[in-house]
C-alpha positions as CSV (number, residue, x, y, z in Angstrom):
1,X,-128.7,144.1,-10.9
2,X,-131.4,144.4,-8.6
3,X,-134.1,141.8,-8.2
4,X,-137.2,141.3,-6.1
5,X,-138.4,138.6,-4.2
6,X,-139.8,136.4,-6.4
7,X,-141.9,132.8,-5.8
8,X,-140.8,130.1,-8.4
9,X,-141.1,126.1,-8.4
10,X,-137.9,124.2,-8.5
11,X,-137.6,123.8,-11.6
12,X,-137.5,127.7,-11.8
13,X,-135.2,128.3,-9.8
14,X,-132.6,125.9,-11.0
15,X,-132.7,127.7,-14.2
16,X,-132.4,130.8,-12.8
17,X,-129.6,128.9,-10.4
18,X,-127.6,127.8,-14.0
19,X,-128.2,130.7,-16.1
20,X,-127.0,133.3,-13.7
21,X,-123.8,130.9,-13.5
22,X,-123.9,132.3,-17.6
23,X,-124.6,136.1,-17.1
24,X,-121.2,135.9,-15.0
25,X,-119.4,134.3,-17.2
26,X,-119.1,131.0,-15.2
27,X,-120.2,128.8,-17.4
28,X,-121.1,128.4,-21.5
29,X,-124.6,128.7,-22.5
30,X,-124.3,125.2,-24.2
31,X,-123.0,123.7,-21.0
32,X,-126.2,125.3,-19.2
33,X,-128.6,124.0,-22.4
34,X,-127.6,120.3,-21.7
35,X,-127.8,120.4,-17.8
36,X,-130.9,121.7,-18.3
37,X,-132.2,119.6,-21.3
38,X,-133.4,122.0,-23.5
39,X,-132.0,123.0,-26.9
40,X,-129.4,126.0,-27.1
41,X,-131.8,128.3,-29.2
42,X,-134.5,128.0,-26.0
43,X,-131.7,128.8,-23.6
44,X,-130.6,131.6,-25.3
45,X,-134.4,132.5,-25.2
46,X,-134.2,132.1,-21.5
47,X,-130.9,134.2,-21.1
48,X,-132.6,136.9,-23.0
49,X,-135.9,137.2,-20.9
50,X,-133.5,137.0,-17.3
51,X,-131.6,139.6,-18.8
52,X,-134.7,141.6,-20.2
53,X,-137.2,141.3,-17.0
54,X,-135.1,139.2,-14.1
55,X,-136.6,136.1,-12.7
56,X,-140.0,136.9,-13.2
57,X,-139.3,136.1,-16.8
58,X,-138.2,132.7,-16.1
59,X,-141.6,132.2,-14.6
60,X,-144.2,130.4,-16.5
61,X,-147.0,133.1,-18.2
62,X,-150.0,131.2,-17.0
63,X,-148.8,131.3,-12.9
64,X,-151.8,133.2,-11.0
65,X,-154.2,133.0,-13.9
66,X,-157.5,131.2,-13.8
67,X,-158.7,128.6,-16.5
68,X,-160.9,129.9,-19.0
69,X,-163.3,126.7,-18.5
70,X,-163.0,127.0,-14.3
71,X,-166.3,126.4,-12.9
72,X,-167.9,128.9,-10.6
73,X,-168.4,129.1,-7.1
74,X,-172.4,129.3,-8.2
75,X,-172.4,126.4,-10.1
76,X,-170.0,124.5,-7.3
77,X,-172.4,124.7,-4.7
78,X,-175.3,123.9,-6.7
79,X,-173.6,120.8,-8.0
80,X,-172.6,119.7,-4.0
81,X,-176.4,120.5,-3.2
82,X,-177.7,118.6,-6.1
83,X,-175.2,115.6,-5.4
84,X,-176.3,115.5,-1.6
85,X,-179.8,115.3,-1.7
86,X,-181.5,114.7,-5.4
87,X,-178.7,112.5,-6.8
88,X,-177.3,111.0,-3.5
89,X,-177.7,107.7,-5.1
90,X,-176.2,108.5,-8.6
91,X,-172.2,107.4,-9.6
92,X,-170.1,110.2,-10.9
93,X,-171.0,109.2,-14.2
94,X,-174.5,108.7,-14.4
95,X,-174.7,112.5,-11.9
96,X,-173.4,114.0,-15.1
97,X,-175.3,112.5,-17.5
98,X,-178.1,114.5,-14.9
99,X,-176.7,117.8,-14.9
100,X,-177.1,118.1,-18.4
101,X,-180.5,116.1,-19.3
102,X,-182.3,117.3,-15.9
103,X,-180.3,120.4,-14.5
104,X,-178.8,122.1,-17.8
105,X,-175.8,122.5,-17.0
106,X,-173.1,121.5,-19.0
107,X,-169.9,119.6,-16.8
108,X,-167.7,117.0,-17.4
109,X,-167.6,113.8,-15.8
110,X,-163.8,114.8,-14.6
111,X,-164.7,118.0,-13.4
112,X,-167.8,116.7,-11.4
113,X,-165.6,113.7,-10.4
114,X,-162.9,116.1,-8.7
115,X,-165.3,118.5,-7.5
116,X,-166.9,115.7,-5.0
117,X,-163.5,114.7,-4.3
118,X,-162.4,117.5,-2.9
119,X,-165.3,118.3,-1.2
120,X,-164.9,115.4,0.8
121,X,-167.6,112.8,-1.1
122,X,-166.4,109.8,-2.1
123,X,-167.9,107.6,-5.1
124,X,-170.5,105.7,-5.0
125,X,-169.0,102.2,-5.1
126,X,-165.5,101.4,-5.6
127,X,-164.7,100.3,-9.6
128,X,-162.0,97.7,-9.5
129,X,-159.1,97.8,-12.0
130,X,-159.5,95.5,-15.1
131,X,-158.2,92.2,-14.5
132,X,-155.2,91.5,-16.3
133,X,-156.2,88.1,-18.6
134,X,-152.8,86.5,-20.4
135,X,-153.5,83.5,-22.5
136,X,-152.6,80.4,-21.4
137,X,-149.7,78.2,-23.1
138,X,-151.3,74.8,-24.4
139,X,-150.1,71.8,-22.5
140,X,-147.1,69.9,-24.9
141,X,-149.1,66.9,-24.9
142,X,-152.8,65.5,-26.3
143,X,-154.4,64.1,-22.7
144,X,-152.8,66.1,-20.3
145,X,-155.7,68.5,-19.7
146,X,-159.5,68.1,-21.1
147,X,-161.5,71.3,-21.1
148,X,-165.3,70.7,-21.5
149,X,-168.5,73.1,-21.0
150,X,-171.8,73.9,-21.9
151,X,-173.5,76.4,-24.6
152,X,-177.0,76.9,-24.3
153,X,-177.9,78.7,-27.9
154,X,-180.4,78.5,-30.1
155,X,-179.3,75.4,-32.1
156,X,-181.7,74.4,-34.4
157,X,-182.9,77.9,-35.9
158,X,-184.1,81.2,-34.1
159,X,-187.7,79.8,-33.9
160,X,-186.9,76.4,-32.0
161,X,-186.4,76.5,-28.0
162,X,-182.7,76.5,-27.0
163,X,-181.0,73.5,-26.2
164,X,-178.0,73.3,-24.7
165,X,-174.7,71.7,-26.9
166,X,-171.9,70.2,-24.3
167,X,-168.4,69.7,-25.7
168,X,-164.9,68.3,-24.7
169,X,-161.5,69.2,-26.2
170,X,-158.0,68.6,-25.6
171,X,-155.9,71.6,-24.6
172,X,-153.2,70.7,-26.6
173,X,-154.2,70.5,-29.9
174,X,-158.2,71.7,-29.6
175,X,-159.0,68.6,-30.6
176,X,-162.6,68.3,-30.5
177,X,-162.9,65.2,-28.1
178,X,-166.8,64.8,-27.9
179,X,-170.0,66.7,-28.2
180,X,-173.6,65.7,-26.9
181,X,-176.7,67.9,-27.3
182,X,-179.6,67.7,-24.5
183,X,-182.1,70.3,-23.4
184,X,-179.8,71.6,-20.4
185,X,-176.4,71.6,-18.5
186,X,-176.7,68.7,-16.4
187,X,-174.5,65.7,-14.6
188,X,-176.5,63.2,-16.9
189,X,-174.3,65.4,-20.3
190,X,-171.5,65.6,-18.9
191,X,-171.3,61.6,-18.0
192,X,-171.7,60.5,-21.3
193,X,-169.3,63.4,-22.1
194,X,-166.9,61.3,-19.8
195,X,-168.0,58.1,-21.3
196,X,-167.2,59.0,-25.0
197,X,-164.1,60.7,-24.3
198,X,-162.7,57.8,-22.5
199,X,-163.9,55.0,-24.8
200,X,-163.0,56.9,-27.3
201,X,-159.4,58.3,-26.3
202,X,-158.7,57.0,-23.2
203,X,-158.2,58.8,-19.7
204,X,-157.3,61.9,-19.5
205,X,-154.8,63.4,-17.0
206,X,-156.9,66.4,-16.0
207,X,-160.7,68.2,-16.9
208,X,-160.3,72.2,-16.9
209,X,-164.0,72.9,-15.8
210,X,-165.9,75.7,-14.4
211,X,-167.8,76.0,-11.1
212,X,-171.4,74.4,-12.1
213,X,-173.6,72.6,-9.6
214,X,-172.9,69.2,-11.5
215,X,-169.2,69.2,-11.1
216,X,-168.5,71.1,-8.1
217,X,-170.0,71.1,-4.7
218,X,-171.0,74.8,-4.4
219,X,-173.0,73.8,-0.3
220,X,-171.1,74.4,2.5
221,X,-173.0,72.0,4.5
222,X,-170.6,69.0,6.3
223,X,-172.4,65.7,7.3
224,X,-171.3,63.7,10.1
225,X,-169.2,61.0,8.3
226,X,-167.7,63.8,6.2
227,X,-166.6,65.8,9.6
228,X,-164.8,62.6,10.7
229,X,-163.5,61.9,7.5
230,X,-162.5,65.4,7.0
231,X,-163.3,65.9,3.8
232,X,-166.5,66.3,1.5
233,X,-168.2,64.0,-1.1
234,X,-167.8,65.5,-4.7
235,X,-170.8,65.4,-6.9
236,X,-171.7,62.5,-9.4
237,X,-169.9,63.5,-11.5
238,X,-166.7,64.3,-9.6
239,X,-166.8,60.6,-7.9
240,X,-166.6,59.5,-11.4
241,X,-163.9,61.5,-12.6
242,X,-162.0,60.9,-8.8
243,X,-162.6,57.3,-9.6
244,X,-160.6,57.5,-13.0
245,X,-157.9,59.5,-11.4
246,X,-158.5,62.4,-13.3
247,X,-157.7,65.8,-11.4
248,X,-160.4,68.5,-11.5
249,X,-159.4,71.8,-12.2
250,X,-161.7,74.8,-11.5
251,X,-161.3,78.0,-13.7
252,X,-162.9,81.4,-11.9
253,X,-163.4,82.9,-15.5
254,X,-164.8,82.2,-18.6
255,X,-161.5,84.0,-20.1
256,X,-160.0,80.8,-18.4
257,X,-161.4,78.8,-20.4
258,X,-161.2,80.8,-23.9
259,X,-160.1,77.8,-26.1
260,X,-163.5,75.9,-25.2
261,X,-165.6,79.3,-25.5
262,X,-163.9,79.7,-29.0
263,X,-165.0,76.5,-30.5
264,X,-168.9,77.1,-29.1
265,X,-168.3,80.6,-31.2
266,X,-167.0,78.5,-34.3
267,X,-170.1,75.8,-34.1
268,X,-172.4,78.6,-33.2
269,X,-171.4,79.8,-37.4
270,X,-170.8,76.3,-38.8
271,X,-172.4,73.8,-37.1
272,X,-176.0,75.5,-36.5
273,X,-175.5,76.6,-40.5
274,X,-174.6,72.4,-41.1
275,X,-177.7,71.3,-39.2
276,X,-180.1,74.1,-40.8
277,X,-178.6,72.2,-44.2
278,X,-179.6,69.1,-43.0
279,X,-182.7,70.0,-41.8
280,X,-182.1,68.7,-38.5
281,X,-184.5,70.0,-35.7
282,X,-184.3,67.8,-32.8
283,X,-181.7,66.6,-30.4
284,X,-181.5,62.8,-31.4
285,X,-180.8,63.6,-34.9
286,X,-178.4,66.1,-33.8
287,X,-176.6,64.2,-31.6
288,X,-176.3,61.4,-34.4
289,X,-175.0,63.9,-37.5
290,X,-171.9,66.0,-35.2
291,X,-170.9,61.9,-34.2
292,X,-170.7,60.5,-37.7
293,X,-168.2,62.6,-39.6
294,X,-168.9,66.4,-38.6
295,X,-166.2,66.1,-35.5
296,X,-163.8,64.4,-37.6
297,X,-164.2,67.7,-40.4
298,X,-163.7,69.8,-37.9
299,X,-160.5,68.1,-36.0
300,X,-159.6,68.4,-39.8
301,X,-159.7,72.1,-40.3
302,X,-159.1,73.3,-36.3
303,X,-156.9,71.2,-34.7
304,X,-153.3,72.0,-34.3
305,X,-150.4,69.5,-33.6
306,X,-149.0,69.1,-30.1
307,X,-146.1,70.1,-29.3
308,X,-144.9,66.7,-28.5
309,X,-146.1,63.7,-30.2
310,X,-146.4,61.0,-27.3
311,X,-150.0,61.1,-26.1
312,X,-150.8,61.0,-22.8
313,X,-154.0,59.2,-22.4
314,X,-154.3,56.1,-20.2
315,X,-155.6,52.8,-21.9
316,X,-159.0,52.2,-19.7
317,X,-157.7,49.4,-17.6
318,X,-159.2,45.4,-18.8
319,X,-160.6,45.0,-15.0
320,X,-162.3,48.4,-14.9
321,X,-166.0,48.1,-15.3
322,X,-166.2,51.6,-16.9
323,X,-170.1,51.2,-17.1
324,X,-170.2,50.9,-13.3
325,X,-167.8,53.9,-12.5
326,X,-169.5,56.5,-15.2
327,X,-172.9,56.2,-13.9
328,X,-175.2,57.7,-10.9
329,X,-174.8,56.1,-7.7
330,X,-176.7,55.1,-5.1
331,X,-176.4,54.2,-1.3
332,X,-179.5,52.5,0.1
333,X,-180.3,49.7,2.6
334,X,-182.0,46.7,1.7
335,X,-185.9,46.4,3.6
336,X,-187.1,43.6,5.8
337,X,-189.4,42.1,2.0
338,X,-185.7,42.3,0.3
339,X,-186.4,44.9,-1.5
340,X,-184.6,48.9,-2.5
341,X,-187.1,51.7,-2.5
342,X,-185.7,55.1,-4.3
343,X,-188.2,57.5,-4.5
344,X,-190.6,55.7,-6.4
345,X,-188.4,53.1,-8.0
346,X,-188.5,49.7,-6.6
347,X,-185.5,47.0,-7.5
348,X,-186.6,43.7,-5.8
349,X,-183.4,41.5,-4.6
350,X,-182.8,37.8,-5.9
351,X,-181.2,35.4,-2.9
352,X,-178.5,34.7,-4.0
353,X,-175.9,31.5,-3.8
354,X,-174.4,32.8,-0.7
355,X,-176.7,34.9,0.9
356,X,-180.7,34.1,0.8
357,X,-181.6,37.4,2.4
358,X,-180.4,41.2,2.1
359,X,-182.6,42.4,4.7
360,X,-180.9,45.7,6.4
361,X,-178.2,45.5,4.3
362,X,-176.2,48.9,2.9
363,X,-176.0,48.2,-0.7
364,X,-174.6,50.6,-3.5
365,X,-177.3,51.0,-6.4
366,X,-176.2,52.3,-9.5
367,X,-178.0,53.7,-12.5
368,X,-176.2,53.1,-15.9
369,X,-176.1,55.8,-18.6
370,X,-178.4,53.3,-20.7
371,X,-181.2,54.0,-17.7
372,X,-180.9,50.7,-17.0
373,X,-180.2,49.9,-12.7
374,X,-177.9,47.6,-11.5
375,X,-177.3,47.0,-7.4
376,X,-173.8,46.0,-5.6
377,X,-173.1,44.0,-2.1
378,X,-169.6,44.5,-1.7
379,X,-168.7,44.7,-5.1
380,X,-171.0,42.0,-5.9
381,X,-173.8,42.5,-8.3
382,X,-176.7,41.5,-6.7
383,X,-179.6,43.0,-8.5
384,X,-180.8,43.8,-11.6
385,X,-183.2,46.5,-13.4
386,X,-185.7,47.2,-16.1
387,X,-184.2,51.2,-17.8
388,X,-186.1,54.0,-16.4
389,X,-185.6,58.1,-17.4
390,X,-182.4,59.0,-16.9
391,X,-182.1,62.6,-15.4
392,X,-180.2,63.9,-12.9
393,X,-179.9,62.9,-9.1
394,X,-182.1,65.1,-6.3
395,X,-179.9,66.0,-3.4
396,X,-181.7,66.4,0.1
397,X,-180.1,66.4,3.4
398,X,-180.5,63.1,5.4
399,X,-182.6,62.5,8.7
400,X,-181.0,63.4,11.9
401,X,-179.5,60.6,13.9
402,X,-181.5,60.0,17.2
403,X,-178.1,59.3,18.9
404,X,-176.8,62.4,18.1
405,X,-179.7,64.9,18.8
406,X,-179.5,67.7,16.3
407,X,-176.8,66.0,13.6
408,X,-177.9,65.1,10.3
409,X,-176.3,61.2,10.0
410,X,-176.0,62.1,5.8
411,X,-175.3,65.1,3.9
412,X,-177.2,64.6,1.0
413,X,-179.4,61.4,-0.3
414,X,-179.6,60.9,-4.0
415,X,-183.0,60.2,-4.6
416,X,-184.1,58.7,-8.1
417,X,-186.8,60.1,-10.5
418,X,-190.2,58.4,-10.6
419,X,-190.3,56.3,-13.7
């Protein structure tokens, strides 16, 4: 039998390898149908067309011819010329979109997409695959992790300003913890956040918590004393939560933190439908109705039991003035009338039994969640104050140290609001 010289892909040529073994008798057809994993009826197809026209009828019937829906060379260059100088800015997906709205002509994204590939364009911007997100297990015991947040939403009705609702749960069981509403996100919610949960529940061994200004410093400024110390002062909020030896834990996603985003979708449908019952349109009133009984109904109905029974809050210890800790602080120096000047707050000093006179001397001025202001000598209260608005601190950077021409002496000065 004679045969001509005939191209074929490997795949070809091993079944013309293993049926020629058949045509002389080398080997059964069935043996040749399993090497080549097709069934014996398509083998004895092949045999038949080998036998019939040679190799060329082991060759696939669409080798050599063209696509019925191949583009032409016309429309190929038009397309490049179109893509390099009216559309130059325009992703592959968008330059399609183009074609057919501006230019008439009718191209899918793919085809466009490997047309500027091979001609040597790359896209636009680089798309990066979808991230992977795989819930989290819950920890096996209520106090081992907090997760708190804030929703700004349209609480009290469509035709009221937003306000923002702040909330804490317990990973474990979703256990509503504490909820507080105020007009905005802010270090002063998320203290009394703090202040509930603990009173309430005790410490927690962690706080799950995303990347806002009042819980993480976001600067990358270092002052002096935080060069030598070698490491940063956390916000008002993170000295209070550092001070009760709970560990901060930043999540990078909001899918990170999906249980706490699941209960602001839940209250978004019940709690906003509650208040509308109640007729509740302001914030006080708000705040009162989800503490009396509407957080209880809802650990009643949503939360699930941990996986271990033994909780693992800490009792607030007897000697910790929890007051002091969860509050805004202060540093300041006394002036030469005995007096603390912050912004336009002034807190005159008492002499006291030991000292008569404070003059020059660094002293730690705190502002209580009640507004009220309290200032400490070494742990001593010293001072006391009438309450003032409670909002959050002002950060500025300090004054630069003559001694040290050019370095700022403090990183950031709380300064208090003007009563």
């Amino acid at each position: 039998m004679g045969w001509d010289t005939v191209s074929m892909s490997a795949k070809e040529a091993r079944r013309l390898q293993l049926l020629g073994l058949v045509t002389a008798s080398q080997a059964s057809l069935r043996e040749v149908s399993e090497k080549l994993g097709v069934s014996y009826r398509q083998a004895k197809r092949l045999k038949k067309r080998l036998l019939e026209e040679g190799p060329q009828g082991l060759i696939h019937g669409n080798r050599g011819r063209h696509p019925p829906n191949r583009m032409s060379s016309e429309a190929r260059e038009k397309i490049l010329q179109l893509v390099r100088k009216k559309y130059a800015q325009f992703n592959d997906s968008h330059f399609t979109e183009m074609l057919l709205e501006q230019e008439k002509l009718v191209v899918s994204r793919e085809m466009v997409r490997r047309t500027l590939r091979e001609a040597g364009i790359a896209p636009k911007r680089k798309r990066r695959s979808r991230r992977h997100h795989r819930r989290r297990p819950r920890k096996p015991q209520e106090g081992l992790m907090m997760l708190w947040d804030g929703s700004p939403h349209p609480w009290f009705g469509p035709e009221r300003d937003p306000c923002c609702l702040m909330a804490a749960i317990d990973d474990a069981t979703s256990r509503v913890l504490a909820l507080h509403f105020l007009p905005q996100e802010c270090g002063v919610g998320y203290l009394k956040l703090l202040d509930q949960v603990v009173r309430r529940h005790g410490i927690p061994q962690s706080v799950y918590q995303d990347r806002h200004g009042a819980l993480r410093r976001n600067d990358d400024w270092w002052s002096l004393e935080e060069q030598l110390a070698g490491r940063r002062d956390p916000t008002q909020v993170g000295a209070a939560i550092e001070a009760l030896g709970i560990q901060p834990i930043y999540a990078y996603t909001a899918q990170a933190k999906g249980r706490v985003e699941r209960l602001f979708n839940t209250l978004q449908d019940r709690l906003i439908a509650e208040l509308a019952l109640k007729g509740i349109r302001t914030i006080p009133a708000a705040n009162r109705f989800a503490n009396n009984g509407f957080i209880r109904r809802h650990n009643r109905r949503f939360a699930v039991p941990a996986e271990q029974s033994e909780s693992a809050y800490v009792p607030v210890p007897k000697q910790l003035d929890l007051r002091r800790v969860i509050s805004f602080c202060y540093q300041a120096t006394v002036g030469n009338d005995n007096a603390v000047r912050l912004g336009g707050l002034v807190i005159d000093i008492p002499a006291g039994p030991e000292r008569r006179s404070y003059a020059r001397a660094k002293v730690e001025v705190r502002q209580l969640l009640d507004g009220s202001w309290r200032v400490y000598y070494r742990d001593r209260l010293i001072a006391r104050h009438r309450r003032t608005n409670l909002r959050d601190p002002r950060r500025i950077k300090g004054q630069r140290k003559k001694s040290l021409k050019g370095v700022r002496q403090t990183l950031w000065i709380y300064m208090a609001s003007k009563s």
